[in-house]
N, C-alpha and C positions, 0 to 999 in steps of 0.2 A: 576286375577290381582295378581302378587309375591308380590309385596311391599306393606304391611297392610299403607290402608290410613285415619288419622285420620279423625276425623269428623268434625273438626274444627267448632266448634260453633259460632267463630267472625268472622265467612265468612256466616253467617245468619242472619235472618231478627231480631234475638233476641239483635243481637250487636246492633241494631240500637235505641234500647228504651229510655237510657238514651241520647244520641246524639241532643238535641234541637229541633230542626225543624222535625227532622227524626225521632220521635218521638212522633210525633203528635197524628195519630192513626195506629193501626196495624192491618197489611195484610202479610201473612205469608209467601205470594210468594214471597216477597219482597227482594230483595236482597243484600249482606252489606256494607254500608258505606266502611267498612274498605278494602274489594276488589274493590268496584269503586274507591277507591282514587289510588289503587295500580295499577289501569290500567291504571287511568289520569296522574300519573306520567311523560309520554312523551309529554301530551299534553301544547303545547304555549300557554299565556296570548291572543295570537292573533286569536287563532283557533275558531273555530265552531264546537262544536260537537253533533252528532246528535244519539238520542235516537231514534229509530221508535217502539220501546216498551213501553212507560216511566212509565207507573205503576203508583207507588207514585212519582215519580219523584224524585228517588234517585240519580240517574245519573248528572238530572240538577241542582239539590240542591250542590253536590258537587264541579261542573264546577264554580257555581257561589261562591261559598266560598272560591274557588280554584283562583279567580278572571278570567275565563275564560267564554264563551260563549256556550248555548247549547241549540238546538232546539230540544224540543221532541213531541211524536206523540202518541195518545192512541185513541184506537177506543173506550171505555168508557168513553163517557160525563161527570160521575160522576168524574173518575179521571183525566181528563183533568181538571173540575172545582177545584179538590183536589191538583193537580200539579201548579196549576197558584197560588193560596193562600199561601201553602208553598215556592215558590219560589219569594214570593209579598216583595216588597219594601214598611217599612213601617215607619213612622216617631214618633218622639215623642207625637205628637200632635194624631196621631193615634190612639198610643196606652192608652192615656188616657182617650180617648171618648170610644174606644174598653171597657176599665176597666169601666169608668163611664157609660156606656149605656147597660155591662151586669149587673152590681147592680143593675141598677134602674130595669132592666127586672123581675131580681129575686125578688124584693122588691114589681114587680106590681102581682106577680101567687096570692095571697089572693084572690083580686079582682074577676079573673076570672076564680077560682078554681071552681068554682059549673057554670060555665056555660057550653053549650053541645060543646066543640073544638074538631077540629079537629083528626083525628088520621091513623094513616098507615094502609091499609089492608094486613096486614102481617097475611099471614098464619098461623094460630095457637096462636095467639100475645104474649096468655096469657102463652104461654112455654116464652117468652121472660122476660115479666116485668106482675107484680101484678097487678090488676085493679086499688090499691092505687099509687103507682109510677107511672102507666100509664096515671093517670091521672094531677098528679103534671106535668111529661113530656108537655103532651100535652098543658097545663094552661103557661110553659114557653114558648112551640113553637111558641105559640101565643103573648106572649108579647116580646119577642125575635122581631117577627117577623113586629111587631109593633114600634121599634126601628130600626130596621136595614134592613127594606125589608127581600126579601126571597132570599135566595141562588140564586150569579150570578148577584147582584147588584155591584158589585166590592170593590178594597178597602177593608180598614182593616175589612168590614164587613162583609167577607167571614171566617175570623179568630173566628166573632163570632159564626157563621155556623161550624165549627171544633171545638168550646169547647163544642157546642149543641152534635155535633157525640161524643166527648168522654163521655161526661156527660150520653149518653145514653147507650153508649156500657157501660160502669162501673158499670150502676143499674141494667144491664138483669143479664139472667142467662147465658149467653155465657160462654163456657169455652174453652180457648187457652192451650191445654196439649201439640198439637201433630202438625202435617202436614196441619192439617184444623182445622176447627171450631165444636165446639160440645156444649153439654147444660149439667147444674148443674142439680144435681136432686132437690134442693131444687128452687124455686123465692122467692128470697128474698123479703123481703117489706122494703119500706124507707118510712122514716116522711119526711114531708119537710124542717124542720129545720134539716135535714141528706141531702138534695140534695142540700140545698143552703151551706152549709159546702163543700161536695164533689165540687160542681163550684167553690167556690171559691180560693179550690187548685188546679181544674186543668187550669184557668184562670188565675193566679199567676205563672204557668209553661210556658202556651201558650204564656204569653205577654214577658214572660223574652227572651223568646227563639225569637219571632219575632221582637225583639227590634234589635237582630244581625246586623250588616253592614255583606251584602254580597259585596264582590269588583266585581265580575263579576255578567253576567247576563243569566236567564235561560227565553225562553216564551215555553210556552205549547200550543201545538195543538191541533185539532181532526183530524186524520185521518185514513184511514185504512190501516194500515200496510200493506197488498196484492197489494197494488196500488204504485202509488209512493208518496215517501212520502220525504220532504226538501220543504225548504222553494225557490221562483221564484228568480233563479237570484242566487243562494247561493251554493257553490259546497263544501263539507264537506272532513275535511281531518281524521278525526277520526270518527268511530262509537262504541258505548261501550253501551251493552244494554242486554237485558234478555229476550227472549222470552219466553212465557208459554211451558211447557212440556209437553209431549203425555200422560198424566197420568190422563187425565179429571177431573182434579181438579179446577172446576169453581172460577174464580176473582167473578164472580155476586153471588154463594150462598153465600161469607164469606160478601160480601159489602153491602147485602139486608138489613141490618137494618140502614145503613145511606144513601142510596138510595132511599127508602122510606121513610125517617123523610124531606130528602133536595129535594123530590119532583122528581126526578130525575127515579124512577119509582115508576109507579099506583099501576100496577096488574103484576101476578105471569108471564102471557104471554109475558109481556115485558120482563123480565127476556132471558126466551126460543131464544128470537128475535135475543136479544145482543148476548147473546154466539154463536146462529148460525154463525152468522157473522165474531168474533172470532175466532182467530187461537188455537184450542188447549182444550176449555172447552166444557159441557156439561151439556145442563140443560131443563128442559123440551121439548118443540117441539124441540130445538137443537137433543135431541139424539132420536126423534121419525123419525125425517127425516134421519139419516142416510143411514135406511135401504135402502131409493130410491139414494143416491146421487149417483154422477156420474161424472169423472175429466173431465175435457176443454179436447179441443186438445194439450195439455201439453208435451209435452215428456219430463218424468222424468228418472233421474239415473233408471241403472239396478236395482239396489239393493233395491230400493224402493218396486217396484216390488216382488223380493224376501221375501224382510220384511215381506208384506203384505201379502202375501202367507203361510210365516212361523207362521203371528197368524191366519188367516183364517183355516191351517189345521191342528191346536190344536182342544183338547177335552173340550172346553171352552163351554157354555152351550149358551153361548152370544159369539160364535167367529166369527159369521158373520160381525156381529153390530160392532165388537170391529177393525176388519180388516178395515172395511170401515173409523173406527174412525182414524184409524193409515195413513190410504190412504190419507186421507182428511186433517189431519194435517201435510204430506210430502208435498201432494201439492201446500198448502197452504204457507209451508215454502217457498217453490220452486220459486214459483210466487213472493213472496218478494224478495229473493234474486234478481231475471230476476229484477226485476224493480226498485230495488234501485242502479241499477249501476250508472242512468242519475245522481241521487242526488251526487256524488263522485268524486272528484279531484284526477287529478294521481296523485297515491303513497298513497291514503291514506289507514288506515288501519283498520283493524274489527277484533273487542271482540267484544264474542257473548259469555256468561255463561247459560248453556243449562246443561240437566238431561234427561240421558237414562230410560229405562221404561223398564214392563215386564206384555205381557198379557199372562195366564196362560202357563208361562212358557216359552213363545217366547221372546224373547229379542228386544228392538227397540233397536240399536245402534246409539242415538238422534246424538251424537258431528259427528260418521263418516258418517251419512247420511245427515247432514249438513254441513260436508267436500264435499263431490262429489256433493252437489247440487253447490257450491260455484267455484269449479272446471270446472263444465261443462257450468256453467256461466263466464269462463274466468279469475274468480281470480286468486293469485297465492298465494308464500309463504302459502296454506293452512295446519295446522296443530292445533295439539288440545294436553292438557297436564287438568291430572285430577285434580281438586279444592279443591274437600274432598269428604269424604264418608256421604252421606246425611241418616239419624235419621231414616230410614226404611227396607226396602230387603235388605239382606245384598249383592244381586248384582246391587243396586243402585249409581250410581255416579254423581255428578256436575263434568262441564268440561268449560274448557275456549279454544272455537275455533278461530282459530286466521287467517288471512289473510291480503291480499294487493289488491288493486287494483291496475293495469299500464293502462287502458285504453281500448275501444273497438282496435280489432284488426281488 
């Protein structure tokens, strides 16, 4: 590429921290505020836009502050429950039972600090939080839970379920330096007169920021992006959204420690389950089965083909596994694109912010082989122009691929 492309850092998930709502907790896939509003820009107060990625629900958090409409779709439960809470309407009267009903929570852990509660079976835990902090955690989750139900009860009580996730990410040892998730060498230890301190600023954040009037309106769904996905009856004239990239960097390993406290998963094999099913990660039995998969009767771009060719005969040690990986999330694209056509009004149009990849040494070209899947599915206007140079390989790139629909022909 001739023209050096900056990095742009407030086209990342980092611009979004201080942002309100978009800030709640952090997922690095995430993508910025400040690029989904620059694609909303054409979108009508009238419209519908639909997310079939939604992630945190970036996209529909901004539609609705934007005063516009947006239906999103995420085959993770947990972020479908995480998408609906930040984009919840919530009232005055809400938010001071929210405040009055985490105090009292925090006010009851004495009580039930010495009894046997609850606790995640997270692999390794104690890399996570000290046996002392892990146990204050647990003595809230339980009087939390005692106040406001468990995650999924609706209502601003899912808010209190988000200041439990931040409150927990902030006392591990998690460390966000880079592209994913890593661990401090040290675990820290808290008193509890240190974690009732810590809630109470980051519950003093969450309520300010959920007090917001959004003028439009965002609902979140489950579904699986490979299928179709729109709501019955609703034909969308924009879509603006983020797919995972071929880089197997799993949503479920960075989200496992609020997955597990909101119940959302048991054990390490659920993990494995979700990703399979997902486009794009890779996480226990997820990448034990690749070595057997095998595409539908699909017929995909040439180039696909090719791609997967070009990492299969590298001298990659894993270039089997890794071909199959690449195979499997073209396809996978593939079949979304085939099946979101039904969901689409003519003329409307697709942003799609996606990141090319490199397995030793072969190149996935993400934006132009999601150009010819889009193609050969009958789009038009398809073209793609680069985002920024993303914090890794230096021949790493985000790109914004762009198209129209006119219609089956």
């Amino acid at each position: 590429m001739g023209v050096k492309v900056p990095r742009r850092p407030d086209y990342t998930f980092k611009f979004n921290s201080k942002l309100g709502r978009h800030g709640w907790l952090r997922l690095t896939p995430a993508y910025s505020v400040k690029l989904v509003e620059q694609l909303m820009g054409e979108v009508s107060p009238s419209s519908i836009v639909l997310d079939p990625f939604s992630g945190t629900a970036t996209t529909g958090l901004v539609a609705a502050e934007k005063g516009a409409s947006a239906h999103c779709f995420d085959i993770n439960p947990f972020l479908v429950w995480f998408g609906r809470a930040k984009c919840g309407v919530y009232s005055e009267a809400d938010i001071a039972n929210l405040k009055a009903g985490v105090g009292e929570a925090l006010e009851g852990i004495q009580e039930v600090l010495g009894a046997d509660n609850w606790v995640p079976s997270i692999y390794n835990i104690s890399r996570w939080w000290c046996p002392q902090t892990l146990k204050i955690l647990a003595a809230f989750r339980r009087t939390l839970a005692q106040i406001f139900g468990e995650p999924g009860a609706g209502g601003v009580s899912e808010v209190a379920w988000v200041v439990f996730c931040r409150l927990a990410i902030e006392t591990s040892a998690a460390a966000f330096n880079h592209v994913s998730m890593s661990f401090q060498e040290d675990v820290k230890t808290f008193e509890l007169r240190q974690i009732k301190a810590l809630c109470l600023e980051v519950i003093t954040s969450v309520s300010k920021s959920a007090e917001g009037v959004l003028e439009g309106e965002s609902l979140v769904y489950f579904a699986d992006s490979k299928g179709k996905v729109g709501v019955e009856g609703v034909e969308y004239s924009h879509v603006i959204t983020s797919p995972p990239y071929p880089n197997r960097v799993s949503y479920i390993r960075e989200l496992r420690p609020y997955m597990y406290w909101t119940k959302f998963l048991k054990e390490a094999r659920e993990a494995g389950e979700m990703d399979w099913g997902a486009i794009g990660g890779t996480w226990g039995v997820a990448t034990s089965r690749l070595k057997d998969w095998n595409p539908t009767a699909e017929e995909l771009p040439a180039t696909v083909e090719l791609t997967v060719a070009g990492v299969r005969e590298t001298e990659g040690a894993n270039a089997a596994l890794m071909a199959n990986y690449v195979w499997k999330y073209l396809h996978d694209m593939h079949l979304h694109v085939k099946n979101l056509r039904g969901s689409l009004a003519k003329g409307a149009r697709l942003s799609y912010i996606v990141g090319n990849s490199s397995f030793y040494g072969a190149q996935v070209r993400t934006e132009r082989l999601l150009e010819d899947s889009l193609k050969k599915c009958g789009f038009v206007n398809v073209e793609s122009a680069v985002v920024r140079k993303r914090n890794s390989k230096k021949e790493l790139f985000e790109y914004c691929v762009n198209a129209t629909w006119e219609g089956f022909k």
